[in-house]
C-alpha positions as CSV (number, residue, x, y, z in Angstrom):
1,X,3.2,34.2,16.4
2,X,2.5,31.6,14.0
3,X,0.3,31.6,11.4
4,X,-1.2,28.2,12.4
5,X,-1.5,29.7,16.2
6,X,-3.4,32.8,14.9
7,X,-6.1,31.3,13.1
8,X,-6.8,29.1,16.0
9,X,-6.9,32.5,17.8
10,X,-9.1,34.1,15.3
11,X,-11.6,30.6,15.4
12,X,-12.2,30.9,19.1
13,X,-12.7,35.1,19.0
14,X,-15.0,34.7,16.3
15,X,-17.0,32.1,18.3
16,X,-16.9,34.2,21.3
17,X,-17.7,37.4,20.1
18,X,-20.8,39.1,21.0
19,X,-21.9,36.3,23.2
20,X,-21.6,35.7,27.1
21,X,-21.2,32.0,27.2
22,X,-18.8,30.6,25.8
23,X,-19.7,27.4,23.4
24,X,-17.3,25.0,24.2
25,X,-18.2,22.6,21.3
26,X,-17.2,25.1,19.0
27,X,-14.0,25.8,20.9
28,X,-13.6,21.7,21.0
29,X,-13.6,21.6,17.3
30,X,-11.3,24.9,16.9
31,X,-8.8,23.0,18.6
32,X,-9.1,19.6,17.1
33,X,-9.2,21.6,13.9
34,X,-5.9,23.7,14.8
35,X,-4.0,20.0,16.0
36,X,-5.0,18.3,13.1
37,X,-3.6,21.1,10.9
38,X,-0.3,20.8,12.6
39,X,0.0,17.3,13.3
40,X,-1.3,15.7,10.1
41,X,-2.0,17.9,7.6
42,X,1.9,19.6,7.5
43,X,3.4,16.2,7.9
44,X,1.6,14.7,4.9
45,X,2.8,18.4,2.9
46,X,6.2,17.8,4.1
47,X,6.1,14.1,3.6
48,X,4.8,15.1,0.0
49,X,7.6,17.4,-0.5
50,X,10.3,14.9,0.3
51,X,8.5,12.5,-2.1
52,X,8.2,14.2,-4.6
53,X,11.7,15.0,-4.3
54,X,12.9,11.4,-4.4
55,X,10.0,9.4,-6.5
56,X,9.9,9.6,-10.2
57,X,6.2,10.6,-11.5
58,X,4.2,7.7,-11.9
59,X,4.4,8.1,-15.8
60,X,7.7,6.7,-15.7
61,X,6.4,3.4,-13.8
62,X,4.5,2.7,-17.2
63,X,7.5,3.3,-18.9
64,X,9.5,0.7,-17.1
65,X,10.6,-2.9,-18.2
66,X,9.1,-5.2,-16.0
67,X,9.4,-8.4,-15.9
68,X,7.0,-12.1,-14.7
69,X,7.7,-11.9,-10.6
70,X,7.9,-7.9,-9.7
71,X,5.9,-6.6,-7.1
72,X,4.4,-3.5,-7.3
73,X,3.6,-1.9,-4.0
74,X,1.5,0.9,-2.7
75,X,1.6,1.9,0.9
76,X,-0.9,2.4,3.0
77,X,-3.4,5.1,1.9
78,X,-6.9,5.7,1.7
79,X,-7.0,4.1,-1.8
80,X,-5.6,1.1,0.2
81,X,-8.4,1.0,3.2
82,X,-4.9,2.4,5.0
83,X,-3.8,-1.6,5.1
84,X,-1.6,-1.2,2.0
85,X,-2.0,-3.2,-1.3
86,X,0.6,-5.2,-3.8
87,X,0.5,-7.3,-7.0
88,X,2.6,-9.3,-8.9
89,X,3.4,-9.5,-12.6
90,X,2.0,-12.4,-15.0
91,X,3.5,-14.3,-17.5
92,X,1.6,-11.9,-20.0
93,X,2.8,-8.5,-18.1
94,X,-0.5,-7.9,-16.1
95,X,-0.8,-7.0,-12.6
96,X,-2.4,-10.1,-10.5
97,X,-3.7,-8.8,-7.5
98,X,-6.6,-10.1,-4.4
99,X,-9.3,-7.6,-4.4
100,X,-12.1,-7.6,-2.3
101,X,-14.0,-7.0,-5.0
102,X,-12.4,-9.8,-7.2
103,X,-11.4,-11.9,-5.9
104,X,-8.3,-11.4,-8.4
105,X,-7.8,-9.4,-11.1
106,X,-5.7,-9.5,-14.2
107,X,-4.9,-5.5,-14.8
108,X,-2.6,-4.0,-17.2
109,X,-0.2,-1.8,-15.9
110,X,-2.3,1.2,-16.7
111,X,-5.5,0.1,-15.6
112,X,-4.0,-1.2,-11.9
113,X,-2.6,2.2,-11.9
114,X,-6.0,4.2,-12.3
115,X,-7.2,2.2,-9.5
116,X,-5.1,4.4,-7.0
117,X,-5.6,8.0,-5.9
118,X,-3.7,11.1,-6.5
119,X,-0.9,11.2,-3.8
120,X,-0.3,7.9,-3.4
121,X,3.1,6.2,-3.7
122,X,3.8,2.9,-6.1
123,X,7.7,1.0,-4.8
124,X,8.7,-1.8,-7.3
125,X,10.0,-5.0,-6.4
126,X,11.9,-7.5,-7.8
127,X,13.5,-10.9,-6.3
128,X,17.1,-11.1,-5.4
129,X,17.2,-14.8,-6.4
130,X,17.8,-15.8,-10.1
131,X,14.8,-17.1,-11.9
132,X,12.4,-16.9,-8.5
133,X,10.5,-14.0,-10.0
134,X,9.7,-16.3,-13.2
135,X,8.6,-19.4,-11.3
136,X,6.5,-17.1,-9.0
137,X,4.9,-15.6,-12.4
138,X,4.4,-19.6,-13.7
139,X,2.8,-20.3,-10.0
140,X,0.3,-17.4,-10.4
141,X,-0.5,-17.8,-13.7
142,X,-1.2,-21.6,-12.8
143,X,-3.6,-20.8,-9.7
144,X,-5.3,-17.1,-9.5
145,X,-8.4,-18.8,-10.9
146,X,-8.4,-20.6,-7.7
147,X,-8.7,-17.7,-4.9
148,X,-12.6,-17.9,-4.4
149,X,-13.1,-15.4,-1.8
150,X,-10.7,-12.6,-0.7
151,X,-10.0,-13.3,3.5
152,X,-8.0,-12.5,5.7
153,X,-7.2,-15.8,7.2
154,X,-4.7,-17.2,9.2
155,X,-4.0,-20.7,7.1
156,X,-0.8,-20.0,5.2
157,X,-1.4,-22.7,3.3
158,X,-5.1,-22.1,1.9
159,X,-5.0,-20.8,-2.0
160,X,-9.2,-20.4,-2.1
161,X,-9.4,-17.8,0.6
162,X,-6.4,-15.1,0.0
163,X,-5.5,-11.8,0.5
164,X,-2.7,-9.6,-1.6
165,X,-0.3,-9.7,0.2
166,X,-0.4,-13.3,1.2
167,X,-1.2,-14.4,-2.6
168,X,2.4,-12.8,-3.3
169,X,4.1,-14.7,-0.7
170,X,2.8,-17.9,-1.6
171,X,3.9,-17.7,-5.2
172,X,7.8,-17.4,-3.6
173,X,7.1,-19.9,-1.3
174,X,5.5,-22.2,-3.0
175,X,8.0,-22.1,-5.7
176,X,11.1,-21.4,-4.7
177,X,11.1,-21.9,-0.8
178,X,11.5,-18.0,-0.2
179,X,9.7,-16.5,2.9
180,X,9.2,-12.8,2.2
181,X,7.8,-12.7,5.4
182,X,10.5,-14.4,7.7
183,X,8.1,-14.3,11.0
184,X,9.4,-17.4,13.2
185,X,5.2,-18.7,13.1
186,X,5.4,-18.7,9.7
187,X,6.8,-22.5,10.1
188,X,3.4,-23.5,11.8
189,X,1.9,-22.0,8.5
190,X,-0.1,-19.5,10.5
191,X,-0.5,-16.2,10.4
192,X,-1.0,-12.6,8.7
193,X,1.1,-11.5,5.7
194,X,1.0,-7.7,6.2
195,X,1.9,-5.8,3.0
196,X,4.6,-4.1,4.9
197,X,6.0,-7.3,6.2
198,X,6.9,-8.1,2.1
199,X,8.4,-4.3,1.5
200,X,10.9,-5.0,4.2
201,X,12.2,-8.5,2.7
202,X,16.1,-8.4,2.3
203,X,14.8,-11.1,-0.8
204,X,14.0,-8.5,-2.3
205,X,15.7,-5.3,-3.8
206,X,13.7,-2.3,-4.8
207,X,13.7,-1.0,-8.8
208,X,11.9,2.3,-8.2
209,X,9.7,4.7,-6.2
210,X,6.9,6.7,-7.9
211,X,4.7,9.2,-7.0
212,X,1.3,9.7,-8.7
């Protein structure tokens, strides 16, 4: 018998003991409680596991040369609002990145860092195309002032209302015609740029995975 199948034995004896009715609330939330534990709670430990495995410590992230155009990623996690969140390096080395609470900031590394939880996972871009990553940087440093509000909105095109994600796509596109997105309605210049969209761009190769 499992040891995950004997405490959810153990949580409905102890609620029944000593009683003639049964309370079925309480054995409603011994089994949510038991399912949880086996569906979501040991995947994220193994998913952990393997991570930790495979990513360096986040440390090491500081410790890397990056250069005006990397992305830095972080998958969806609570940290995130579970939508995912990215940034882009400056000209100067700072992270630029679409906050609700910005709308953009300017971070160093280490700050933008601190801004994540313990668990969550940071992957490192960088473009495939020579000199993209630089004219992306130029194109940022050139228009963050002019995000006003952080939206999600469907206009492609619009710099004042911006999200992450889509403020990273629009400093490739903008500058060197490269659709990280490559969704056919992007041509219409309509549409969501989801974070994980970008991760999954073949014009772009991965430096890194990290683990904090």
């Amino acid at each position: 018998m499992s040891k995950m199948f004997r405490s959810f034995i153990s949580s409905v004896l102890r609620v029944t003991k000593g009683k003639k009715r049964i309370k079925y609330a309480a054995i409603y939330l011994a089994v949510a409680g038991a399912l949880h534990r086996l569906l979501v709670e040991s995947r994220r430990e193994r998913s952990a596991a393997k991570r930790l495995q495979q990513d360096l410590p986040v440390a090491e992230l500081g410790q890397m040369k990056l250069e005006p155009g990397d992305i830095v990623y972080t998958p969806s996690s609570e940290s995130t609002y579970y939508a995912g969140h990215m940034g882009i390096i400056g000209l100067d080395g700072k992270v630029y990145h679409v906050h609700p609470y910005g709308p953009v900031f300017a971070d160093s590394l280490e700050w933008y860092l601190t801004r994540f939880y313990e668990g969550d996972r940071f992957i490192v871009f960088r473009s495939r195309l020579n000199q993209a990553g630089q004219r992306a940087a130029e194109w940022v440093h050139e228009h963050y002032k002019q995000v006003k509000f952080y939206r999600l909105q469907t206009n492609l095109r619009s710099i004042e209302r911006n999200y992450c994600s889509k403020f990273v796509y629009q400093a490739y596109q903008f500058t060197s015609g490269l659709d990280l997105w490559s969704r056919r309605f992007t041509r219409f210049n309509q549409g969501y740029i989801y974070p994980f969209r970008i991760e999954r761009s073949p014009a772009l190769e991965v430096l890194g995975t990290f683990y904090k």
